[in-house]
C-alpha positions as CSV (number, residue, x, y, z in Angstrom):
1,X,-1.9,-53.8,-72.3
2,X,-5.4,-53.9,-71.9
3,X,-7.1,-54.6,-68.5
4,X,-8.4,-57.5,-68.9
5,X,-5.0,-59.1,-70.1
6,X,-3.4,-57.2,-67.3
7,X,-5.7,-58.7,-65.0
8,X,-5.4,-62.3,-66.4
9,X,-1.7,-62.1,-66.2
10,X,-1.7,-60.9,-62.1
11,X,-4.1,-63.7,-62.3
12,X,-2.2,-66.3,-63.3
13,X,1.0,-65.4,-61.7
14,X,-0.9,-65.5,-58.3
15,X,-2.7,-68.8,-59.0
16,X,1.1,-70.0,-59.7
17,X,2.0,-68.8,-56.8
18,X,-0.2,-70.1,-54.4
19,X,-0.1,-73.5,-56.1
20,X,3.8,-73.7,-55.4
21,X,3.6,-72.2,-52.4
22,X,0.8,-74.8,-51.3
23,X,3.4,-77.7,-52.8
24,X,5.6,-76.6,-51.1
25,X,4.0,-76.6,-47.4
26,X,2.1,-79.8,-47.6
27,X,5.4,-81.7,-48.9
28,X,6.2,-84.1,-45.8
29,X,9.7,-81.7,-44.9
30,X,11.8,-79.7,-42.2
31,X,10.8,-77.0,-41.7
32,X,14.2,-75.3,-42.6
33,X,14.3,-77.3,-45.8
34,X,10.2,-75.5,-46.6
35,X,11.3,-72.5,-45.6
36,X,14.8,-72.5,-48.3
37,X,12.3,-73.7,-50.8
38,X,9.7,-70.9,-50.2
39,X,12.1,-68.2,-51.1
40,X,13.6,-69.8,-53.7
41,X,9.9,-69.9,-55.1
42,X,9.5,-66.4,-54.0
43,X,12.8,-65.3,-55.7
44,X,12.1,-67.0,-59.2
45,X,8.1,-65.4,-59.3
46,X,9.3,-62.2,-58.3
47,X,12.4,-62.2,-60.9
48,X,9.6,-63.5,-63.4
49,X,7.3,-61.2,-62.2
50,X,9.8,-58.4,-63.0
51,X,11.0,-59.4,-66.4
52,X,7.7,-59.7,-67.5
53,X,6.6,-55.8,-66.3
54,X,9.9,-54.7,-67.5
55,X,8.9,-56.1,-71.1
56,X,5.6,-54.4,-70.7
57,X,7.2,-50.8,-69.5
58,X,9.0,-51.3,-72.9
59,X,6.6,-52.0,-75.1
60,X,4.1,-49.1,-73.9
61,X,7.1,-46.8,-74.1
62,X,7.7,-47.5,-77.9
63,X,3.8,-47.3,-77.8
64,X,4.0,-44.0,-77.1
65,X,7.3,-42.7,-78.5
66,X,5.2,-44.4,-81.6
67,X,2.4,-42.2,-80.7
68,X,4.1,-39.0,-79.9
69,X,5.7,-39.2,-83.3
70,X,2.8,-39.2,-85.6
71,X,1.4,-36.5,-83.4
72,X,4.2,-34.6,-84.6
73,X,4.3,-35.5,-88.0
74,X,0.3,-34.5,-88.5
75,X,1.5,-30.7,-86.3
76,X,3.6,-30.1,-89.0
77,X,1.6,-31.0,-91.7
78,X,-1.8,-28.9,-89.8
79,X,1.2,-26.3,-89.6
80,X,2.3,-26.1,-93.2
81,X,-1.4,-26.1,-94.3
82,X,-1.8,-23.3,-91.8
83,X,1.3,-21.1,-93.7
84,X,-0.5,-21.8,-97.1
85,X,-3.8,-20.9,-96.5
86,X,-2.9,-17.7,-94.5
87,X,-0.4,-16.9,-97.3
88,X,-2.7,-17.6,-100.0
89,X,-4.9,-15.5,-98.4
90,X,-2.4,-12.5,-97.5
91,X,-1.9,-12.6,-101.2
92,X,-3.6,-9.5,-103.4
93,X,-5.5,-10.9,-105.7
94,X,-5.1,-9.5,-109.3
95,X,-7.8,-7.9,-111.3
């Protein structure tokens, strides 16, 4: 994920945050009743919050698994172009 995305999304996910929260504590209440409603807001943007990294987390890893595997691949090819040449080359040539 790229910064700026990264950044929008924090952005938006604390603009959301302080909107509900601000809802919440100029809604004519009890306190006790504000209070049960702030952390049930808290509760559902922090489970949010969490599904949405833990998507993230899994998406960079196949990113890099990904990335780690075509590295591999192009080793092994280098490597087997490596063997040839140096065989080739071993080689006595004939007259």
């Amino acid at each position: 994920m790229s910064k700026g995305t990264r950044n929008a999304l924090l952005g938006f996910i604390a603009g959301a945050a302080a909107g509900a929260l601000a809802g919440i504590l100029l809604a004519p209440e009890k306190g006790a009743k504000t209070r049960k409603k702030i952390s049930k807001k808290v509760k559902d943007v922090s489970k949010d919050l969490l599904e949405n990294v833990n998507e993230t987390v899994d998406k960079l890893k196949d990113q890099v698994n990904d990335a780690v595997k075509e590295m591999r691949e192009k080793t092994k090819e280098v490597e087997e172009k490596i063997k040839d040449k140096v065989k080739k080359e071993s080689e006595p040539e004939s007259a």
